[in-house]
N, C-alpha and C positions, 0 to 999 in steps of 0.2 A: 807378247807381254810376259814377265816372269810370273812364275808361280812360286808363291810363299804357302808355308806353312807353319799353321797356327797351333804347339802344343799346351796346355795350358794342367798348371801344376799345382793342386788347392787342396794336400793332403792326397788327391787321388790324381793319379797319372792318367790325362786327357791327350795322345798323340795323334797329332794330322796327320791321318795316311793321304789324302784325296787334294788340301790343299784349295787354293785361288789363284786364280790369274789375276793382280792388281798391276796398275802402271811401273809404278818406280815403290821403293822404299819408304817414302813420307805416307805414301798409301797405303801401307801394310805398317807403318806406325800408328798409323789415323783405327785402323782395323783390328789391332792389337789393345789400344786402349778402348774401344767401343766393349770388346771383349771382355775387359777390368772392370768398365765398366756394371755393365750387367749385371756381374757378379756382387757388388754394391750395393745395388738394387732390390738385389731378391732377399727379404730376411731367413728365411729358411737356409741357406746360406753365411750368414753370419756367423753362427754359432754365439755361445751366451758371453763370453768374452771377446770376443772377435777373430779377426782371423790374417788370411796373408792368401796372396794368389798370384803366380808367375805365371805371363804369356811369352814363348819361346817363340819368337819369331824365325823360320829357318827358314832359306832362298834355296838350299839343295839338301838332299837327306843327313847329311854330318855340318851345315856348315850353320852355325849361329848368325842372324844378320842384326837381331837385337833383342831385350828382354824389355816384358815394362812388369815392374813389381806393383804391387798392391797392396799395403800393411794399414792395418785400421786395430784399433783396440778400442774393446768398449768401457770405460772407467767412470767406476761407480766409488767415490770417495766416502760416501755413509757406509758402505758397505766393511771398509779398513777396520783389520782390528787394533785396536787401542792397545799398543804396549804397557805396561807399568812401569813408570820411572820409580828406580830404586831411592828411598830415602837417605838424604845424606846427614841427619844427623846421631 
């Protein structure tokens, strides 16, 4: 079986040294998202506006096999400040 590795990038550099043995590629896409996942999940994580998180999927030490990104924003519309519209007369 190949072995992928999972680095995962969310502000802080997470590199697979060690790796998995999965079957084929849909496998380690299936494993890369469980990963994005997660991260979703845990609010402590979030951060108060939200946030963004890349899983680098690599099949050998330099070679890219795929990315799955993660971008989420948390938008609070009472929160906007009110511009002043300039008087036009």
């Amino acid at each position: 079986m190949p072995r992928y590795f999972f680095d995962v990038h969310d502000g802080v550099d997470a590199i697979d040294d060690a790796g998995q043995d999965l079957p084929d590629l849909p496998a380690a896409e299936a494993e890369a998202v469980r990963i994005a996942g997660n991260f979703a999940t845990r609010p402590a994580m979030l951060g108060a506006e939200g946030g963004a998180l890349v899983v680098v999927v690599r099949n050998a030490p330099d070679c890219v096999a795929l990315k799955v990104r993660l971008v989420f924003n948390i938008d609070k519309p009472w929160k906007r400040q009110r511009v002043p519209v300039a008087s036009t007369a």
